[in-house]
C-alpha positions in Angstrom: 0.0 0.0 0.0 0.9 3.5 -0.6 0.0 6.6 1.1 0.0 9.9 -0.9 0.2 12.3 1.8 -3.4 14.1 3.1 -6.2 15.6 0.9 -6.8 19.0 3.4 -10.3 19.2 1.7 -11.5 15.7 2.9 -9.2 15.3 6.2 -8.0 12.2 4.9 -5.2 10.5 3.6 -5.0 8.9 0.2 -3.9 6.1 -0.2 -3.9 3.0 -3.4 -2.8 -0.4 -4.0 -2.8 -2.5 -6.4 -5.1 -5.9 -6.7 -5.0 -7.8 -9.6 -4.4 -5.4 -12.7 -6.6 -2.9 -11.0 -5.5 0.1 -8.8 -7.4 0.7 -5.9 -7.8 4.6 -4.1 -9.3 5.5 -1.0 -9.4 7.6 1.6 -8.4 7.3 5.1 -10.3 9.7 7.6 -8.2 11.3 10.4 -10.7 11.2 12.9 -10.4 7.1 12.2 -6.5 7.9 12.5 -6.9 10.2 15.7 -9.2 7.2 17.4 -6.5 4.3 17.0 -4.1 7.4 18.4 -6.4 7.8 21.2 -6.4 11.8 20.5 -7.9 14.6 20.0 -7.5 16.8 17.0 -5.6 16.2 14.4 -2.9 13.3 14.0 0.8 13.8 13.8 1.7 13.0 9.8 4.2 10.2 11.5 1.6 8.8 13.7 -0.9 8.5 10.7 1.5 7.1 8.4 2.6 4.6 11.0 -1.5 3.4 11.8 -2.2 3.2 8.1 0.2 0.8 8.1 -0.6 -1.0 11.1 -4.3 -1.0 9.8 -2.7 -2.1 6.4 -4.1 -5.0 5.9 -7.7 -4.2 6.8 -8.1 -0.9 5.2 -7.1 -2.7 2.2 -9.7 -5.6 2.5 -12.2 -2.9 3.2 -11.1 -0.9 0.0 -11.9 -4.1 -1.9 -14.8 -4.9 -0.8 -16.3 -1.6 -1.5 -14.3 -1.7 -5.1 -15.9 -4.9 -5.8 -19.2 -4.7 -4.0 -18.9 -8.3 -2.8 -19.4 -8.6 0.9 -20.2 -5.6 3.3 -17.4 -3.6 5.4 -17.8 -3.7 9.0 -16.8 -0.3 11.8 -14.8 1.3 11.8 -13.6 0.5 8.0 -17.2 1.3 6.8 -16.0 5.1 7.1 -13.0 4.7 4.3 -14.4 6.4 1.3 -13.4 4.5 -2.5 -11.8 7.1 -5.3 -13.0 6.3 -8.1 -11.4 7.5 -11.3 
């Protein structure tokens, strides 16, 4: 997975991977971020980074379910929004 940096207009973080010959983009709220931090406001770019990657594996999952529509995403994934393009 890659993370892009934050969109300020969706206080989020982008981030894509790739599954299959498809690339996949979402976005990553900070208040999701700031509640695996256990803070307030928003999250340190090095502490987000380092919970995207922690939460790797299920953001991803969650990104392709809601790419795919097969299955349903279950909290707190279910507040990841899919770019489409």
């Amino acid at each position: 997975m890659e993370v892009h940096g934050i969109d300020m207009t969706q206080g989020a973080y982008r981030v894509s991977f790739s599954k299959g010959d498809r690339r996949i983009r979402g976005l990553v709220p900070e208040t999701l971020l700031a509640e695996w931090l256990r803070q307030s406001g928003r999250p340190d770019h090095g502490d987000a980074y380092q919970m995207i990657a922690v939460h790797r594996t299920e953001i991803q999952a969650a990104l392709t379910v809601m790419a795919t529509g097969e299955g349903r995403v279950r909290a707190p994934y279910d507040r990841l929004t899919l770019v489409e393009e």
